[in-house]
C-alpha distance (Angstrom), angle and dihedral (degrees) to the residues before:
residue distance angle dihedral
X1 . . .
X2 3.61 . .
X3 3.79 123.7 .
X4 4.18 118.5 -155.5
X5 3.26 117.6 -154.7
X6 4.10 115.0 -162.4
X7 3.19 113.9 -159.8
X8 4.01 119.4 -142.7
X9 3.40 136.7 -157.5
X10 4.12 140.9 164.8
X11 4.92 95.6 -78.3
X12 3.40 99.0 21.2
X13 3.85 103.4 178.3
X14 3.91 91.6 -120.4
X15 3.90 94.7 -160.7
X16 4.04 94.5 56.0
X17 3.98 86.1 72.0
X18 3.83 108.7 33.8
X19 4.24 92.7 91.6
X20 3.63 96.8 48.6
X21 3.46 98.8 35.3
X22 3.82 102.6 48.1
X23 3.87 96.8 43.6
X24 4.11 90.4 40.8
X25 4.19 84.3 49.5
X26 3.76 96.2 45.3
X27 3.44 105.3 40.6
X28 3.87 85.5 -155.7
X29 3.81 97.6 140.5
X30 4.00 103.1 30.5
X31 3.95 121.3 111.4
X32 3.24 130.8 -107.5
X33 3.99 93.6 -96.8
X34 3.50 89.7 53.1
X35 3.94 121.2 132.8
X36 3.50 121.8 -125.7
X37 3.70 123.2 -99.9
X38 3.80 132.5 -148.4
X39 4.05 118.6 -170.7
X40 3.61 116.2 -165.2
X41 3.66 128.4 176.7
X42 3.87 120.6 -119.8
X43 3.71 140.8 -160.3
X44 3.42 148.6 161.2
X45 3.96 93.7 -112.6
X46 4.03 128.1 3.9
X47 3.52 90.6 -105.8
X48 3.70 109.1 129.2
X49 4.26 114.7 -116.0
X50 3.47 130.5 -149.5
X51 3.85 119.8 -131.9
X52 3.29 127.4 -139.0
X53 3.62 96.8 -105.8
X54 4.03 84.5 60.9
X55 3.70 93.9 -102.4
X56 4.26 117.1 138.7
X57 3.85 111.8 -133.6
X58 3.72 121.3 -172.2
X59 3.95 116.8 -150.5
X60 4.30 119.7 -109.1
X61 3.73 89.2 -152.2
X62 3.66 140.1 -29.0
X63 3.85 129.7 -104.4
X64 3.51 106.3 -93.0
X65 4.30 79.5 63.7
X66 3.73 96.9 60.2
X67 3.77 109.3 108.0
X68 4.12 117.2 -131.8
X69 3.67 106.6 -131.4
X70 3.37 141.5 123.5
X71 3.49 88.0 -103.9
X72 3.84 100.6 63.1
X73 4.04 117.0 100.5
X74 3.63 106.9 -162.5
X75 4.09 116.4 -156.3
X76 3.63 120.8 -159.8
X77 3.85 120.3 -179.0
X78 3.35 127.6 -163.7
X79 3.74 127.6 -102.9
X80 3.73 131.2 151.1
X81 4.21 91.1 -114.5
X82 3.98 88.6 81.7
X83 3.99 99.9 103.6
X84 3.88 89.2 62.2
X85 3.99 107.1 111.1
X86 3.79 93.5 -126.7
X87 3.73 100.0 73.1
X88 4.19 80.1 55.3
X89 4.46 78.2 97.0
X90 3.51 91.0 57.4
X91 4.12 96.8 48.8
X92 3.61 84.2 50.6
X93 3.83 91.3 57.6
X94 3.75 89.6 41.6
X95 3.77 94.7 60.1
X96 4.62 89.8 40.0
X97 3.84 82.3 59.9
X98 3.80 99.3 48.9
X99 3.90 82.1 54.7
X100 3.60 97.4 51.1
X101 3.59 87.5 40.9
X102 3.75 107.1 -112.4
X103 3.54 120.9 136.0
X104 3.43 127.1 -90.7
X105 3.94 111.6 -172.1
X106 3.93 117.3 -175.8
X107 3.67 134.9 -176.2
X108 4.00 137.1 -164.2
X109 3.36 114.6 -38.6
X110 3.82 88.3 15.5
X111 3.57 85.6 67.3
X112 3.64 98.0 65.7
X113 3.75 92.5 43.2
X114 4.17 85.8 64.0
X115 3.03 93.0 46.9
X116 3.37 101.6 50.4
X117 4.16 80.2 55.2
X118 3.48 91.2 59.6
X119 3.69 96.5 -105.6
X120 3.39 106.9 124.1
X121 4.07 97.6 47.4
X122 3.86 95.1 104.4
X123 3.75 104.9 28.5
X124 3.71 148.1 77.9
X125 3.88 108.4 -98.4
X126 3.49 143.1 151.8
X127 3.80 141.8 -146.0
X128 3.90 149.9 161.9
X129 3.73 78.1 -61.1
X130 3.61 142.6 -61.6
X131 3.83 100.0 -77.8
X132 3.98 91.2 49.7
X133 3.72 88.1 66.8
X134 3.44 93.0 46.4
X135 3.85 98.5 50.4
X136 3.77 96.0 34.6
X137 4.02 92.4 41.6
X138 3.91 129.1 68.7
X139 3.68 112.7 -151.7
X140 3.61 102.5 1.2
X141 3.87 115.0 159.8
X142 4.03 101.2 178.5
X143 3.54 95.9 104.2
X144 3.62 98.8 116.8
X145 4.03 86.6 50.8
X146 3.39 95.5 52.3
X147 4.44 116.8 111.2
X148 3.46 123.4 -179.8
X149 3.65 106.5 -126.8
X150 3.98 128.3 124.1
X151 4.36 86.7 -110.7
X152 3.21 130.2 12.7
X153 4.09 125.3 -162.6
X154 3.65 126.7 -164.9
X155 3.86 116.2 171.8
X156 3.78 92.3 -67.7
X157 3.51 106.0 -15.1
X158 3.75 105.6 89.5
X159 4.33 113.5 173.3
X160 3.79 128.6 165.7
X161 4.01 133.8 163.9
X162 3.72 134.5 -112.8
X163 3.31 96.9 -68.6
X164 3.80 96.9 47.0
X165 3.46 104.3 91.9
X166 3.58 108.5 124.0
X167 4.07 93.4 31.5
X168 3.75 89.0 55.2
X169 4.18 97.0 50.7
X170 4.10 86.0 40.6
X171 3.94 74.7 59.6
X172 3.25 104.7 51.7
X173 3.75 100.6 36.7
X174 3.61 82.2 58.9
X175 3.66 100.3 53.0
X176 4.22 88.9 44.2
X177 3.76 87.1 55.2
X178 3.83 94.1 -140.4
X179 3.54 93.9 131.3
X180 4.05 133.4 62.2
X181 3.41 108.4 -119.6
X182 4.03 99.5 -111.7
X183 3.57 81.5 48.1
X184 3.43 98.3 63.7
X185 3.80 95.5 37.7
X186 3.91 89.8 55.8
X187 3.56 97.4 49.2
X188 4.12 92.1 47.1
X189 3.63 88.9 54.5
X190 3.75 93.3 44.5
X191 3.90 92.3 55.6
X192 3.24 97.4 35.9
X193 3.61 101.5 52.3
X194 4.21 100.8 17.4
X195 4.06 81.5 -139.5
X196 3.91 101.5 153.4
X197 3.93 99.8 -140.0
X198 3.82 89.1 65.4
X199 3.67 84.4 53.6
X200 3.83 85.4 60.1
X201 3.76 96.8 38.2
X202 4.16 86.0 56.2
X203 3.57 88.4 50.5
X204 3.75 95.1 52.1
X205 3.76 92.7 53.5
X206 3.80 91.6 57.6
X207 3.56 127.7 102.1
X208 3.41 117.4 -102.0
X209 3.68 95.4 -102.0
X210 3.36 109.7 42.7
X211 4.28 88.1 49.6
X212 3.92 80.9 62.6
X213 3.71 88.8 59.9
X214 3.32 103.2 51.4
């Protein structure tokens, strides 16, 4: 079983979570071999936040409650709250489950706040581009690590910009395993590019009983 920890703070950029969270939550295309999967919400206190998009989130549990295993997926979205000192805790956590090999999956603004941790000096990663990380990040030394793609995945790091939504949850689903392979390269192309016969093709690839549900 895999826990998911999502990470919120005061502007999360609601639409950098919705793919990975609502197929991770639902379960509605995994196979049959697929693990379970628990998401919680974590903060740094149980004071609710309010996302960018206006919405009011209250916290599962708080960071010292977030178990280091390999089985822990961390989620960090991006939001433009991530130079204030307090979210230093979670960081910290961040870089304990990279050692213990969990997975630590950031996005956007998330991105600088690793790498102003030092986290992404000696490994592939992506942003909202090169010179974001330099002018939004003190001391970072990744530069040479840096490749321009909308995600980036390495061994349990995964990254991606903005705009990297959908590439970063294809990523992540992937490295869960809760998917079949055709599976998840149907439903990437069908949200990606909206064209109906991949909607078709995804259904195809499902087991019988979760095509009835749909």
């Amino acid at each position: 079983m895999f826990t998911v920890y999502v990470y919120v703070l005061d502007t999360l950029a609601d639409w950098e979570l919705g793919h990975v969270t609502s197929e991770l939550n639902t379960g509605r295309f995994f196979s049959k071999a697929a693990p379970r999967v628990s998401i919680k919400t974590v903060s740094y206190s149980k004071e609710p936040i309010h996302t960018m998009g206006g919405l009011t989130v209250v916290p599962d549990c708080l960071i010292d409650e977030i178990a280091v295993s390999d089985t822990s997926v961390l989620l960090l979205p991006g939001a433009n709250t991530w130079n204030d000192p307090k979210h230093g805790a979670i960081l910290a956590k961040a870089s304990e489950l990279l050692s213990a090999g969990g997975t630590v999956c950031a996005i956007c603004g998330a991105t600088a706040a690793l790498a102003g941790a030092g986290l992404l000096d000696n490994r592939p990663h992506t942003s909202n581009g090169l010179g974001f990380l330099e002018m939004f990040t003190s001391g970072y030394k990744g530069t040479s690590f840096y490749v321009d793609e909308q995600s980036v995945a390495d061994g349990n790091l995964i990254t991606a910009g903005s705009t990297g939504g959908l590439a970063w949850a294809k990523q992540i689903i992937k490295r869960l395993g809760v998917f079949e392979v055709d599976t998840l390269e149907a439903w990437y192309e069908y949200f990606s590019t909206g064209k109906p016969e991949y909607f078709y093709a995804l259904m195809q690839t499902l087991p019988s009983s979760n095509s009835a549900q749909q």
